[in-house]
N, C-alpha and C positions, 0 to 999 in steps of 0.2 A: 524867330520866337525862342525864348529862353528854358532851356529845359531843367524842372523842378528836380529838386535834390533827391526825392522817389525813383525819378526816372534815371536821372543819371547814374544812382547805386545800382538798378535792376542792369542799365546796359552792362556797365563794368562786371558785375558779377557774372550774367549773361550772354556773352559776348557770342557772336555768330561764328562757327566752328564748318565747315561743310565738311558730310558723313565720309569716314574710311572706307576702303576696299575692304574692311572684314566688320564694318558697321551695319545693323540690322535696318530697315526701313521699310516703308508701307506703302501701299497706293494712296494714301490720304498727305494731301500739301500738310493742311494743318497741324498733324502727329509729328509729321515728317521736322516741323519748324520748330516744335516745341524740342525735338531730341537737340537739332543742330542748334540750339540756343542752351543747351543743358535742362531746361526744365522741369526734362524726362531726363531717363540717365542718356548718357552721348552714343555709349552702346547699340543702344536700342533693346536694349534683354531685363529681363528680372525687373520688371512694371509693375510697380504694386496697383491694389483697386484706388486706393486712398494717392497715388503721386501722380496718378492720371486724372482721377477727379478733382486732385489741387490745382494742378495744370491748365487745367481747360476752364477751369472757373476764372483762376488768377488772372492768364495770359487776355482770353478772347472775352472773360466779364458775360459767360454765360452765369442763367441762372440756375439756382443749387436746383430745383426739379431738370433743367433739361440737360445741365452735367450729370445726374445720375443718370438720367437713360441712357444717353450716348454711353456712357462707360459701363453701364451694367451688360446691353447688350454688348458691346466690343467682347467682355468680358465672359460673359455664359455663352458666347458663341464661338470665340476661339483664345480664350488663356488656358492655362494649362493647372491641375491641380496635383499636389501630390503631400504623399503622405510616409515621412522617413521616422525612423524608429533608431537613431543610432543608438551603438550600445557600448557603455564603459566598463572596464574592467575592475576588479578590487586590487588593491596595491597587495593583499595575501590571501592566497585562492581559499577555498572552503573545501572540503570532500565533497559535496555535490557541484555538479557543473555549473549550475545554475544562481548558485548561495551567492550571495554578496554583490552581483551583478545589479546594474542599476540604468532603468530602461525608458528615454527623454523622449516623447514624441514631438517631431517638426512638423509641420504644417505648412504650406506655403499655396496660393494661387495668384501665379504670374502671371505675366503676357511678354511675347517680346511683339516687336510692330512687325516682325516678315510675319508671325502669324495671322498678322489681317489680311496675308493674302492669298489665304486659305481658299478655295472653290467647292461652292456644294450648296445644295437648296437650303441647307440649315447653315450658311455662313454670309457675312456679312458682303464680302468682297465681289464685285459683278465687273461684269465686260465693256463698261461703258465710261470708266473713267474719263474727266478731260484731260487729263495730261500725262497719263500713266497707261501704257501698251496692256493689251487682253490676255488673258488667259493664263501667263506668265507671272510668276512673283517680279514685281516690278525694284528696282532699290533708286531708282533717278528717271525726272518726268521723260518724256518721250520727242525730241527738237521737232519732231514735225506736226506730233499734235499742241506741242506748246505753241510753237506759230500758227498753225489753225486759230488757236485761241487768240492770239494777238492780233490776227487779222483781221476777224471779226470784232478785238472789240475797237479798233479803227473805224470800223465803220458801223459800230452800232452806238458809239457814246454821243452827248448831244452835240447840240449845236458850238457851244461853251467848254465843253470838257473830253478830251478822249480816255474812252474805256470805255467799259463793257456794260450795260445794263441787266436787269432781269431777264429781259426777253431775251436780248443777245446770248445770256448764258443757257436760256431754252431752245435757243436755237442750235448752238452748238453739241448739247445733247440729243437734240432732234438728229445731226449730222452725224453723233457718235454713233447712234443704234442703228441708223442706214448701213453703216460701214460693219454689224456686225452679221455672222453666217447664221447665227440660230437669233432667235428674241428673248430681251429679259424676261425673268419672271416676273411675277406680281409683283415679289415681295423685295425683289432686283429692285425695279420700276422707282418703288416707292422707294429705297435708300439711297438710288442716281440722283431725284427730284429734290431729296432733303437733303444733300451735300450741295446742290446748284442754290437751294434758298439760303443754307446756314451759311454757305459760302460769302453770300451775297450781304445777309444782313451783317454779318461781323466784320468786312471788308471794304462795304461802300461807303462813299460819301452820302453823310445822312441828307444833306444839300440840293444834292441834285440825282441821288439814287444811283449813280454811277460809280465803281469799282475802277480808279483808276489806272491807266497805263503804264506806270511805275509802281504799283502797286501788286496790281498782274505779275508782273516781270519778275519781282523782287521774291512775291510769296510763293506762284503759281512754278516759276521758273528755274529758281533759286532757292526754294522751300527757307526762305528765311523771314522773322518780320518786316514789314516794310518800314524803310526810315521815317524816323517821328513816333513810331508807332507807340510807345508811352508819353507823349506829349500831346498830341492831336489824334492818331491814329485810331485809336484805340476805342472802340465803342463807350459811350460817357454811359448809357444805358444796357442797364443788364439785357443780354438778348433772352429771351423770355420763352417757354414751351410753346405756349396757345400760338404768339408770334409768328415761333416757325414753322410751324402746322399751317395757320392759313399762308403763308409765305408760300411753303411747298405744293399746299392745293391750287394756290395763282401759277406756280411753275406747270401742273399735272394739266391746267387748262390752257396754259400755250402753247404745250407740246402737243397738244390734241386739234389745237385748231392752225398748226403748220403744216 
């Protein structure tokens, strides 16, 4: 299939970088792919609200209500805000200390992505990640739970296609929270079940509802987009708030009746 002159400027300009030893990164695949793509800065530091909210619109074709939440919350829960006052001098002082002095306030509230993996009942980051190790600021997925994930979606994709469905990815979380010493919180609970739906709806084949096997691998594994992914890949439909809400509520009732 022939790839549109759109896509072909995004790859080139874009092109897949994988993170340095002093690059910042997050337990989230998604963030993770947007930095190693430049997106985001390559860094991973000095995130503005507005280059994260472009981001996630542009890249994954979320809708503008449910790229602001995602990034609002990211955002009042762990960027960082501050407030600098530098001061210039006059080129010929004055007899007071003060005279001629001239006083610019800065402004800034950042994010870098290791800050999402902050821990604490008022932060985002929980213990349950699929591919990203507990408790630890994570900077690269984790080989034995990315083959967990691989395993399963072997044997949960259809008859037709391998990879992972809905269920399989509730299952997997059903697998993660066995494996952990305390239980999520509530509010845990409900942001593990809403990365397994958003994951899902932004990533599957609209087709047969399956998240495929190279797909897995590429995004989940490799935190990069998967090939094609402005050409075919790439959800044709904005994924949409209400969507992922009942999305995540089908995930919150598989995981209950496993």
């Amino acid at each position: 299939m022939s790839v549109s002159l759109n896509a072909t400027s995004t790859l080139k300009d874009h092109p897949f970088i994988p993170a340095g030893r002093l690059d910042k990164r997050s337990p989230c695949p998604a963030l993770n792919a947007l930095a190693n793509h430049g997106h985001l800065p390559r860094r991973g530091t000095q995130i503005t609200f507005t280059q994260l909210l472009c981001a996630v619109r542009t890249v994954y074709n979320l809708s503008l209500p449910l790229a602001l939440l995602l990034t609002l919350v990211g955002f009042l829960t762990c960027a960082k805000f501050s407030v600098n006052v530098p001061q210039s001098s006059p080129a010929t002082p004055e007899h007071s200390p003060y005279s001629g002095y001239r006083w610019r306030l800065s402004v800034s509230w950042t994010l870098s992505l290791s800050d999402l993996s902050a821990r604490g009942w008022n932060k985002i980051a929980h213990d349950a990640s699929l591919v990203h190790v507990s408790g630890i600021p994570s900077h690269a997925p984790d080989p034995a739970l990315l083959s967990n994930l691989l395993s399963t979606a072997s044997r949960s994709g259809t008859q037709h296609e391998a990879g992972i469905t809905l269920e399989g990815l509730a299952a997997v979380h059903v697998l993660r929270k066995r494996s952990l010493s305390c239980p999520l919180s509530r509010l845990h609970e409900q942001v593990a079940v809403g990365e397994c739906a958003l994951g899902w709806l932004v990533m599957r084949n609209p087709r047969t509802g399956v998240i495929e096997l190279d797909t897995l691998e590429q995004w989940f594994g490799e935190e990069r987009l998967p090939e094609g992914w402005w050409d075919s890949k790439r959800p044709v439909k904005a994924v949409g708030l209400i969507q992922s809400r009942r999305t995540a509520g089908k995930v919150q009732r598989l995981v209950k009746n496993e």
